[in-house]
C-alpha positions in Angstrom: -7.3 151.5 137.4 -6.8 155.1 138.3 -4.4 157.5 136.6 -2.8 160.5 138.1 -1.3 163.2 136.2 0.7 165.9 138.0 1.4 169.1 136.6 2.2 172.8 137.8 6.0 171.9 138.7 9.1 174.1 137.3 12.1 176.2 138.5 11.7 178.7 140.9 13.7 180.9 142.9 14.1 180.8 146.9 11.0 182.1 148.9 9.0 181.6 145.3 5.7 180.0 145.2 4.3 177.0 143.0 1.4 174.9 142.8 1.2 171.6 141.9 -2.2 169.9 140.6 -2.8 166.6 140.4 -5.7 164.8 138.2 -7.5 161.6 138.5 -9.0 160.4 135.7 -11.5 157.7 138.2 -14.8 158.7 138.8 -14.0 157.3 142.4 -11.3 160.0 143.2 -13.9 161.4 146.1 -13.4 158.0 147.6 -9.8 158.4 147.9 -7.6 160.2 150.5 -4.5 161.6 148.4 -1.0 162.3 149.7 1.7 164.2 147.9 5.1 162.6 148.5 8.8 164.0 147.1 11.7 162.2 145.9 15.3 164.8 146.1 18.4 162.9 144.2 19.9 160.3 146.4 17.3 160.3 149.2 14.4 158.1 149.5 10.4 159.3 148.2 9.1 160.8 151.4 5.4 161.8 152.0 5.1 165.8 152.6 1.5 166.0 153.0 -2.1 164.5 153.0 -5.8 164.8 153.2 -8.5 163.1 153.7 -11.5 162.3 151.4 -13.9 165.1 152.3 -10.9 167.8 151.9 -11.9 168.4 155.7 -8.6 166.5 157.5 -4.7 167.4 156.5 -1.6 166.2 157.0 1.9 167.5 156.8 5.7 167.2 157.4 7.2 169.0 159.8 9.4 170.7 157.2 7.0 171.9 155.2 4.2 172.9 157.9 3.3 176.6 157.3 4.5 176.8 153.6 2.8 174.2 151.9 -1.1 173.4 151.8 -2.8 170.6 150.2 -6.4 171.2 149.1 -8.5 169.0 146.8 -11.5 169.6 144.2 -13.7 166.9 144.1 -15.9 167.6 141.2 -12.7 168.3 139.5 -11.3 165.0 141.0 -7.7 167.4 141.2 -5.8 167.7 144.3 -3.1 170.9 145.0 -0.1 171.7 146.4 0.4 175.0 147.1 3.6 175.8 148.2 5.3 179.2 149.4 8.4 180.0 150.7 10.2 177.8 149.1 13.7 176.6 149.7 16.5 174.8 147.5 16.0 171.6 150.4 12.7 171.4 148.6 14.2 170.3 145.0 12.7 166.8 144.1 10.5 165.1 142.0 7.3 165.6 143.4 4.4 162.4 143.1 0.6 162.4 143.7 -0.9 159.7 145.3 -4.0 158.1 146.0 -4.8 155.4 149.1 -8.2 153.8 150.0 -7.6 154.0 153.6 -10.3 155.1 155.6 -8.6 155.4 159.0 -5.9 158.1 158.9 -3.0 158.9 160.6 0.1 160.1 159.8 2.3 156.4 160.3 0.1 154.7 158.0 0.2 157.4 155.6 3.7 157.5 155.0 3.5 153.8 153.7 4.2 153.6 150.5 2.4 150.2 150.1 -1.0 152.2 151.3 -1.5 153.3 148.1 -2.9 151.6 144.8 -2.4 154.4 142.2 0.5 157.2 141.8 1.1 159.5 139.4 4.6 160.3 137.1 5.9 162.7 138.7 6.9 166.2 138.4 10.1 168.0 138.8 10.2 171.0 141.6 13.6 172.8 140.8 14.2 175.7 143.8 17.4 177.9 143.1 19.4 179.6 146.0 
Protein backbone atom coordinates (compact mmCIF):
# COMPACT_ATOMS: atom_id res chain seq x y z
CA UNK A 1 0.00 0.00 0.00
CA UNK A 2 1.37 3.35 -0.98
CA UNK A 3 1.79 6.38 1.35
CA UNK A 4 1.76 9.90 0.32
CA UNK A 5 3.10 12.69 2.34
CA UNK A 6 2.47 16.26 1.28
CA UNK A 7 4.40 19.09 2.46
CA UNK A 8 5.47 22.64 1.25
CA UNK A 9 1.89 24.20 2.20
CA UNK A 10 1.58 27.53 4.57
CA UNK A 11 0.19 31.14 4.55
CA UNK A 12 0.96 33.35 1.91
CA UNK A 13 -0.05 36.56 0.70
CA UNK A 14 -2.03 37.32 -2.67
CA UNK A 15 0.04 37.02 -5.93
CA UNK A 16 2.65 34.93 -3.59
CA UNK A 17 4.09 31.73 -4.68
CA UNK A 18 4.26 28.14 -2.98
CA UNK A 19 5.15 24.80 -3.84
CA UNK A 20 3.73 21.80 -2.69
CA UNK A 21 5.70 18.28 -2.76
CA UNK A 22 4.27 15.24 -2.53
CA UNK A 23 6.26 11.81 -1.59
CA UNK A 24 5.49 8.23 -2.19
CA UNK A 25 7.07 5.94 -0.20
CA UNK A 26 6.22 2.80 -3.27
CA UNK A 27 8.83 1.83 -5.33
CA UNK A 28 5.97 1.71 -7.97
CA UNK A 29 5.29 5.60 -7.87
CA UNK A 30 6.73 5.75 -11.72
CA UNK A 31 3.77 3.46 -12.44
CA UNK A 32 1.33 5.88 -11.18
CA UNK A 33 -0.32 9.05 -12.83
CA UNK A 34 -0.77 11.63 -9.79
CA UNK A 35 -3.32 14.37 -9.49
CA UNK A 36 -3.34 17.07 -6.94
CA UNK A 37 -6.92 17.90 -5.81
CA UNK A 38 -8.14 20.81 -3.18
CA UNK A 39 -10.76 20.84 -0.60
CA UNK A 40 -11.78 24.98 0.46
CA UNK A 41 -14.31 24.88 3.76
CA UNK A 42 -17.77 24.01 2.75
CA UNK A 43 -17.09 22.96 -0.87
CA UNK A 44 -16.44 19.69 -2.11
CA UNK A 45 -12.45 18.14 -2.88
CA UNK A 46 -12.00 19.12 -6.45
CA UNK A 47 -9.09 17.92 -8.72
CA UNK A 48 -6.81 21.09 -9.92
CA UNK A 49 -4.32 19.29 -11.87
CA UNK A 50 -2.65 16.05 -13.20
CA UNK A 51 0.00 14.30 -15.03
CA UNK A 52 0.73 11.44 -16.42
CA UNK A 53 3.30 8.65 -15.60
CA UNK A 54 6.27 9.68 -17.74
CA UNK A 55 5.86 13.53 -16.42
CA UNK A 56 5.30 14.09 -20.33
CA UNK A 57 1.21 14.73 -20.32
CA UNK A 58 -0.62 17.47 -17.83
CA UNK A 59 -3.66 18.35 -16.76
CA UNK A 60 -5.25 21.37 -15.21
CA UNK A 61 -8.40 23.39 -14.12
CA UNK A 62 -9.40 26.10 -15.74
CA UNK A 63 -8.95 28.25 -12.69
CA UNK A 64 -5.70 27.49 -12.15
CA UNK A 65 -4.30 27.26 -15.88
CA UNK A 66 -1.26 29.63 -16.13
CA UNK A 67 -0.50 29.81 -12.37
CA UNK A 68 0.01 26.51 -11.25
CA UNK A 69 2.31 23.61 -12.72
CA UNK A 70 2.51 20.13 -11.67
CA UNK A 71 5.80 18.36 -12.37
CA UNK A 72 7.07 15.04 -10.96
CA UNK A 73 10.52 13.37 -9.97
CA UNK A 74 10.56 9.96 -10.55
CA UNK A 75 13.74 8.80 -9.05
CA UNK A 76 12.62 10.93 -6.19
CA UNK A 77 9.11 9.30 -6.47
CA UNK A 78 7.89 13.20 -5.39
CA UNK A 79 5.42 15.06 -7.44
CA UNK A 80 5.10 19.26 -7.24
CA UNK A 81 2.85 21.91 -7.24
CA UNK A 82 4.08 24.95 -8.13
CA UNK A 83 1.86 27.59 -7.74
CA UNK A 84 2.13 31.52 -8.51
CA UNK A 85 -0.12 34.15 -8.45
CA UNK A 86 -1.96 33.10 -5.97
CA UNK A 87 -5.37 34.22 -4.81
CA UNK A 88 -7.42 33.97 -1.44
CA UNK A 89 -10.15 31.55 -3.86
CA UNK A 90 -7.23 29.23 -3.65
CA UNK A 91 -7.37 28.66 0.27
CA UNK A 92 -8.03 24.82 0.92
CA UNK A 93 -6.51 21.85 1.98
CA UNK A 94 -4.56 20.70 -0.66
CA UNK A 95 -4.28 16.44 -1.25
CA UNK A 96 -1.90 14.32 -3.47
CA UNK A 97 -3.07 11.57 -5.16
CA UNK A 98 -2.11 8.60 -6.99
CA UNK A 99 -4.37 6.52 -9.84
CA UNK A 100 -3.35 3.43 -11.89
CA UNK A 101 -5.15 4.52 -14.84
CA UNK A 102 -3.41 4.21 -17.92
CA UNK A 103 -5.88 6.00 -20.28
CA UNK A 104 -6.09 9.71 -19.31
CA UNK A 105 -8.43 12.27 -19.75
CA UNK A 106 -9.60 14.82 -17.79
CA UNK A 107 -13.46 13.16 -16.80
CA UNK A 108 -11.94 10.17 -15.55
CA UNK A 109 -9.47 12.04 -13.65
CA UNK A 110 -11.59 14.00 -11.60
CA UNK A 111 -13.03 10.70 -10.14
CA UNK A 112 -12.34 10.42 -6.96
CA UNK A 113 -12.87 6.54 -6.98
CA UNK A 114 -9.85 6.46 -9.65
CA UNK A 115 -7.47 6.53 -7.19
CA UNK A 116 -6.15 3.82 -4.64
CA UNK A 117 -3.77 5.93 -2.49
CA UNK A 118 -3.96 9.77 -1.17
CA UNK A 119 -2.09 11.58 0.91
CA UNK A 120 -3.15 13.84 4.38
CA UNK A 121 -3.32 16.72 3.27
CA UNK A 122 -1.88 20.10 3.52
CA UNK A 123 -3.28 23.46 4.40
CA UNK A 124 -2.75 26.37 1.51
CA UNK A 125 -3.80 29.67 3.47
CA UNK A 126 -3.78 32.76 0.76
CA UNK A 127 -4.46 36.28 2.44
CA UNK A 128 -6.12 39.28 0.56
Amino acid sequence: QVQLVESGGGLVQAGGSLRLSCTASARTFSTDAMGWFRQAPGKERDLVTAISQDGLTTFYADSVKGRFTISRDNAKNTVYLQMRSLKPEDTAVYYCAATSLRLLNWGLLTSEREYHAWGQGTQVTVSS
